[in-house]
C-alpha positions, 0 to 999 in steps of 0.5 A: 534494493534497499527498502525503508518501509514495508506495506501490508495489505490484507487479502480482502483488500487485495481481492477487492476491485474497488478497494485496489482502485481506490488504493490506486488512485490516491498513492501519489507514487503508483505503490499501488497498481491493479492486474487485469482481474482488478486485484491489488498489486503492490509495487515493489520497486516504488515501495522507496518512493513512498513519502508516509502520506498515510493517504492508502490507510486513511483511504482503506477500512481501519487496519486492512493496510499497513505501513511499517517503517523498517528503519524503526523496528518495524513501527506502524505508521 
């Protein structure tokens, strides 16, 4: 599998049921999923659908999730 960007997410927003719910609902290519206790899941396998919308950062507190372009030495969205 070949990546182009890579998606941090800080553990408070990983363990945060209403964070990941958020986080969740506004990716508009399921990057984001939840487990059965409502934690945050990253879904690899969607992580090159990703369009850099910028709706998971916006959506999340200000540098709790990251974007990075690897295509770009790794630059920040």
């Amino acid at each position: 599998m070949s990546l182009f960007i890579a998606v941090e997410v800080t553990p408070e927003i990983t363990a945060d049921p209403v964070m990941a719910a958020r986080l969740t609902e506004v990716c508009p290519v399921d990057i984001y999923a939840q487990d059965g206790d409502g934690r945050l899941l990253v879904v690899e396998p969607n992580l090159d659908e990703c369009v850099l919308c910028r709706l998971c950062i916006d959506a999340a507190p200000p540098g709790t999730v990251r974007v990075r372009k690897l295509y770009d030495d790794g630059a920040e969205l």
